[in-house]
N, C-alpha and C positions, 0 to 999 in steps of 0.2 A: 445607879442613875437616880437622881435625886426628882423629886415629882413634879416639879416645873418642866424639866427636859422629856420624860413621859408623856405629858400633856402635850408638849410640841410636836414630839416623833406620833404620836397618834392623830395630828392634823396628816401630816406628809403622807403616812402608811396608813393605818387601819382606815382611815375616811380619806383617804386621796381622791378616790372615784366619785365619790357624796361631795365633799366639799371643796377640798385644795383646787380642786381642776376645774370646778366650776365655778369657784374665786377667779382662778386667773383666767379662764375663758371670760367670766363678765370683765375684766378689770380690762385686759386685750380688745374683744368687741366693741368695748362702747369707748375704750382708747380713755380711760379716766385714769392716766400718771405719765407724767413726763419727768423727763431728768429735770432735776435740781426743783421739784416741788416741794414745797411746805405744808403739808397736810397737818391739818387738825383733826383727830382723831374723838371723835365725840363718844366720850361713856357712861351712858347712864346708870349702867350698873347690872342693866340685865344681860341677859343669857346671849342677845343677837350682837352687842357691842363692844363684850368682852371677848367674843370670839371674831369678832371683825379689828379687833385692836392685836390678837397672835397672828392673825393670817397678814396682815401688812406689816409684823416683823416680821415674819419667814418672807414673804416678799422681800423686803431690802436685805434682810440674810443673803438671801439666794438671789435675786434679780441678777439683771444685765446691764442698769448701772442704778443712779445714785440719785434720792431724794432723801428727804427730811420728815422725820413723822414727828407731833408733839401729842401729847396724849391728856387731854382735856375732860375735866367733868364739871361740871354746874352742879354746885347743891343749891337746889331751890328752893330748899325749906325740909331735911329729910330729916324725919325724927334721928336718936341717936343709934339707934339699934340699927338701922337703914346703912345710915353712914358706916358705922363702922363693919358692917359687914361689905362693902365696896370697896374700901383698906386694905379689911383681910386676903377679899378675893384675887385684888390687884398685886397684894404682895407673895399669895400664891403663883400666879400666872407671871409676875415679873414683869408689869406694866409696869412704868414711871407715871403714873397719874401726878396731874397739876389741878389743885379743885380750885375755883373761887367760886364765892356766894353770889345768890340774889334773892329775892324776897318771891316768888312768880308763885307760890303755893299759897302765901297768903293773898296776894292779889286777887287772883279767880280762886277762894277759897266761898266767897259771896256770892257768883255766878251761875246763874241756873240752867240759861240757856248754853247750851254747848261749850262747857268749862275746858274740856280735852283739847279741841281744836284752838281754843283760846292759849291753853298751857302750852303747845305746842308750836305757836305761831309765837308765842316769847320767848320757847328755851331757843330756838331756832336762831331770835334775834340777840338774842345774849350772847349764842355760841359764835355766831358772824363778830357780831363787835368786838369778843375775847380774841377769835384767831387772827381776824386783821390786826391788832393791837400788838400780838406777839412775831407778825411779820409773817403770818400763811397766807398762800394765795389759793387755798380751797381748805374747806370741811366734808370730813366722811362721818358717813349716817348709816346705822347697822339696817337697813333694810333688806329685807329677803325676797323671794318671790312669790311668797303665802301673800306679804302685803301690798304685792303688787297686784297680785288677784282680785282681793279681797277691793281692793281700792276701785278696779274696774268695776267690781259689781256694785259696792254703793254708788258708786257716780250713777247706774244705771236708774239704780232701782231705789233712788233717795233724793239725787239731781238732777234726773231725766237731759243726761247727759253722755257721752262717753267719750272719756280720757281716763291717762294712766298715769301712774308712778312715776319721771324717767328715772334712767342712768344715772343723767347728772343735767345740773343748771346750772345758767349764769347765773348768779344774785343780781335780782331788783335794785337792794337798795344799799348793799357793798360795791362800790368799785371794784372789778379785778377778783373777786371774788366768786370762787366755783361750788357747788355743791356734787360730792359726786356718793353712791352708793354700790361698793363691791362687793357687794354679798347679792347680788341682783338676781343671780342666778340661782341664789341656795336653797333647798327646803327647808321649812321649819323642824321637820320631823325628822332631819339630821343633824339639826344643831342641838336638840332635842335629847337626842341618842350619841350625841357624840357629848355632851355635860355629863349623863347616866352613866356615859364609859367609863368618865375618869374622876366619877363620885366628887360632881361639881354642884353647888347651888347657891341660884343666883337670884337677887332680890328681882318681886314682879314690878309691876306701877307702885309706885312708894307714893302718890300722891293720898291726901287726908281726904279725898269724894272717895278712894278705895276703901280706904283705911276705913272711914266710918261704915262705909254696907258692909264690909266683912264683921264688925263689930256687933251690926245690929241681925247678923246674921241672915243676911239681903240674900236669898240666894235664888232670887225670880231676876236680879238686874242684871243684863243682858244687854252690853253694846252694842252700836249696829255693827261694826266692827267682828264680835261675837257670832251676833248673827249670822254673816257670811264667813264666818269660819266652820259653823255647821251647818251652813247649807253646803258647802263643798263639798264635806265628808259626808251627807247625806247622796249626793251627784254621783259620789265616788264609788260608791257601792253597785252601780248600775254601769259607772262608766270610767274607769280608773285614770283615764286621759281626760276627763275635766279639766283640769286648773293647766295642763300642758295650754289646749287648745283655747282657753281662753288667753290666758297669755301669747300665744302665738296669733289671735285674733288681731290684738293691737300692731300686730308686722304685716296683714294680710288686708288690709283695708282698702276695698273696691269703692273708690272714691263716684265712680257713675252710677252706683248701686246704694249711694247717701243722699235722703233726699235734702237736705239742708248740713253746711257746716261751714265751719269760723277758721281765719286766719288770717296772717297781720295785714290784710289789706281788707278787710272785713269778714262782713256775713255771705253766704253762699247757696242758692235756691236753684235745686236740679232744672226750673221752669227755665233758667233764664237760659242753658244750652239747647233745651229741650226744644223752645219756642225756636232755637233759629238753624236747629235740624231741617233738612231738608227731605221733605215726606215723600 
């Protein structure tokens, strides 16, 4: 058996229980594929996208019927060493990667304040305009449930806010165009352990804000992103159901127990039922 086929049969068997099944349990619950979709497959190159690009081919291997995956990456500026390590990995794993260029590394290469979320809000618009251009009516985004967590807790404790990650979106500003994310359900610490299985490695943030603090040996810089990755595993040692129970928090929301919230027909102040209770 050649080591491509390895890498596949160890999604299905050795990590069935960790991953495949909590693939297709996110993919089922939140109902993100129908027949005859177009999915764009977005691959950055790391460790969460190259393995959200074999699980949607063992999906259409195996499903019960029939879509279309296209397998997408933006190089946005990655040195060569980056780049061709994405090739390699792809031509290991037997993705058909499709790359085209943009410049969005140099653009926020200037930017001080909040260059990540800036980077992130163009590959996002690159990947929209490439998939609709090639005839997809959605893109998939390697998200797991670490960064759904994590997401809940800056919004708290950064935006004095609380919302989540979802499933999936309609796009803003594509017509017809979905964002959905099947790995919704997975931990990082088994996508983690399932690369270490099959002696996989895959490039991290290839961005040049990285690239320079690893250079200068930065090793106090610490995203808030970061941050709430070790506050977790700090929770976790006291209470191993942390990041379940926050994530299940955003399913369990006692809407008469919020004293103010938003939705499309506006803003929302617990006074305004409160006041016409009858005492």
């Amino acid at each position: 058996m050649d080591r491509t086929k390895e890498i596949e049969q160890s999604i299905i068997k050795k990590y069935r229980k960790q991953i495949w099944r909590k693939f297709v349990k996110g993919v089922q619950t939140y109902d993100m594929i129908q027949p005859n979709d177009k999915i764009a497959v977005c691959i950055s190159g790391g460790k969460d996208s190259m393995l959200m690009a074999k699980l949607l081919q063992e999906l259409k291997r195996h499903g019960k019927f029939d879509f279309e995956l296209v397998f997408l990456s933006m190089d946005p500026g990655y040195n060569e060493k980056n780049r061709k390590k994405i090739e390699e990995n792809a031509e290991i794993l037997d993705i058909p990667v499709q790359f085209f260029e943009s410049d969005i590394f140099q653009v926020v290469t200037n930017i001080e304040k909040s260059p990540c979320y800036l980077c992130a809000r163009m590959r996002r618009g690159f990947l929209y305009a490439k998939a609709k251009e090639l005839g997809c009516n959605k893109i998939a985004l390697g998200h797991h449930i670490d960064d759904v967590v994590e997401t809940i807790l800056m919004g708290m404790f950064y935006g004095s806010q609380i919302q989540t990650m979802m499933p999936k979106l309609h796009s803003t500003n594509f017509e017809g165009m979905e964002l959905i994310r099947p790995m919704y359900l997975i931990e990082e610490k088994d996508i983690i352990h399932w690369c270490h299985y099959n002696d996989l490695a895959f490039i991290q943030c290839a961005c040049r804000f990285t690239e320079e603090m690893e250079e200068l040996g930065d090793v106090h810089h610490t995203s808030k992103r970061e941050e709430m990755k070790n506050l977790i595993k700090y929770l976790e040692t006291m209470n191993p159901n942390v990041k379940k129970n926050v994530f299940k928090s955003m399913e369990n929301v006692k809407l008469g127990t919020v004293i103010a919230y938003s939705d499309d027909e506006g803003e929302h102040h617990f006074l305004e039922k409160y006041n016409k209770e009858v005492r």
